[in-house]
C-alpha positions in Angstrom: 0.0 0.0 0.0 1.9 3.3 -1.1 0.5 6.1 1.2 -0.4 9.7 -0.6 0.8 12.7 0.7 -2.1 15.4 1.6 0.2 17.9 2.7 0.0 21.4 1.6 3.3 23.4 0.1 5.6 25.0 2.7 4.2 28.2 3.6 7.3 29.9 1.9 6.6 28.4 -1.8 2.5 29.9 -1.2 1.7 32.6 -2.5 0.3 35.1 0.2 0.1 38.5 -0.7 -1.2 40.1 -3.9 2.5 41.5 -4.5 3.6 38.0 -4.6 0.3 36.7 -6.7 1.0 39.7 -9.2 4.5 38.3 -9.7 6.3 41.3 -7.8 7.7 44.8 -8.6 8.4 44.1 -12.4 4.5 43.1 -13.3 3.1 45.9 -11.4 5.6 48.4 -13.2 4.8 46.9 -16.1 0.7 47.5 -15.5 1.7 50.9 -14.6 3.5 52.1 -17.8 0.8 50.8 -19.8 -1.7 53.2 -17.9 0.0 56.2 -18.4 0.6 55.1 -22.4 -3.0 55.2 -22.3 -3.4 58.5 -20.8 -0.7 59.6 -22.7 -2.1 58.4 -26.6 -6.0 57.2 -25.9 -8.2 60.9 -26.2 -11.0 59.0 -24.5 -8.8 59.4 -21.4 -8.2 63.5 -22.5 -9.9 65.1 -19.1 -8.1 62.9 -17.0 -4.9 63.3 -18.7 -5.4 67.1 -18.2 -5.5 66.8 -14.7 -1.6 65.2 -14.6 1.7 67.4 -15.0 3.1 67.3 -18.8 6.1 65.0 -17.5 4.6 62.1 -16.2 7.5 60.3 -14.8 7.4 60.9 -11.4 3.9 59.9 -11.6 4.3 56.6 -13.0 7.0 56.3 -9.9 4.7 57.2 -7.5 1.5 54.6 -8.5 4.7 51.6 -8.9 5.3 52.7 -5.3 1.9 53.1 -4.4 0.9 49.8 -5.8 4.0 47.6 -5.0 3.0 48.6 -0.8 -0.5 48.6 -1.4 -0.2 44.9 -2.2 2.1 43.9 0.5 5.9 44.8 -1.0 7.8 47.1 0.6 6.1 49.9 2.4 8.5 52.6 1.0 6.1 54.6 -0.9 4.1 55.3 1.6 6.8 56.1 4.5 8.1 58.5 1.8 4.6 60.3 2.2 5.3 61.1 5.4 2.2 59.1 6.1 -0.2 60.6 3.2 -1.6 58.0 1.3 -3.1 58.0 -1.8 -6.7 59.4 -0.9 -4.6 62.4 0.7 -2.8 63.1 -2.1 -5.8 62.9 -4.4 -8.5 65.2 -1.9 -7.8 68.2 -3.5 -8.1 67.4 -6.8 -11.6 68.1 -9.1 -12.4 64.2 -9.3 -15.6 64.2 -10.9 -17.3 61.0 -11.8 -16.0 60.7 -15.1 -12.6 61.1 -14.6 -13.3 58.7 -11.8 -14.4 56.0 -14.2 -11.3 57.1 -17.0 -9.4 56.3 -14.5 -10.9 52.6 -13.5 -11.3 52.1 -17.6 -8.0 52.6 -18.3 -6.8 50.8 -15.2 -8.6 47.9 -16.0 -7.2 48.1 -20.0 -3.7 48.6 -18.6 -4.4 45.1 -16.3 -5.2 43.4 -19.8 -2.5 45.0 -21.8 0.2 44.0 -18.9 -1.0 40.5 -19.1 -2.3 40.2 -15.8 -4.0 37.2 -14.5 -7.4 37.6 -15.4 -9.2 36.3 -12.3 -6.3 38.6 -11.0 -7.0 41.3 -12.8 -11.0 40.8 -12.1 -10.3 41.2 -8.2 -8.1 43.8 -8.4 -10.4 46.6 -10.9 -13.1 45.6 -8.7 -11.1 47.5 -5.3 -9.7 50.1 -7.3 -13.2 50.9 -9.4 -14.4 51.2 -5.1 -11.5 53.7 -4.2 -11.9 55.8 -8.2 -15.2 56.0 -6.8 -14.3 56.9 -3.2 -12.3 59.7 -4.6 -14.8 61.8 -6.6 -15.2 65.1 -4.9 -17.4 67.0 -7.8 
């Protein structure tokens, strides 16, 4: 009688966090570029683009950090804030419920031009459709 083993996967091969379900830094980067190409070439993202600085860079730096500690990498982003997060940074800004939803739309087209997981990719539009949403101030 051979015996089978039932045993799960030591905890360090598991998957745990969405940084490490994502694949790390380099997918997320990757997600993030292809957002800001979008702003940056798709007009049906025009009034959202217009509310961004002409160089970009720092922005697409700032959402790698933002996302990379959001989904359990390292927390450097936001101890760089000084303890702002996202929503902070955001309140002042005219977020009306358009540019709320360009944002989500081209979020969710950057997940799918990055290649993301769909099931993934499903999960993680849905949260960040909620917090576009929580961000609309007019």
């Amino acid at each position: 009688m051979t015996a089978t083993s039932t045993a799960q996967a030591p905890a360090e091969t598991q998957k745990t966090t969405p940084f490490e379900m994502i694949g790390g830094v380099e997918p997320i980067r990757r997600v993030v570029d292809a957002f800001y190409d979008l702003l940056e070439s798709d007009p049906q993202y025009a009034e959202l683009r217009a509310m961004h600085a002409p160089d970009m860079t720092p922005m697409r730096e700032a959402l790698t950090g933002f996302f990379t500690g959001w989904m359990g990498g390292s927390r450097e982003w936001f101890t760089a804030q000084g303890g702002f997060c996202v929503m902070t940074r955001h309140s002042k800004m005219p977020i009306t419920g358009k540019t709320a939803k360009q944002w989500s739309d081209a979020l969710r087209a950057a997940l799918v031009v990055a290649k993301v997981e769909p099931g993934f990719a499903e999960q993680m539009d849905q949260i960040l459709t909620r917090l576009a949403a929580g961000m609309v101030r007019g």
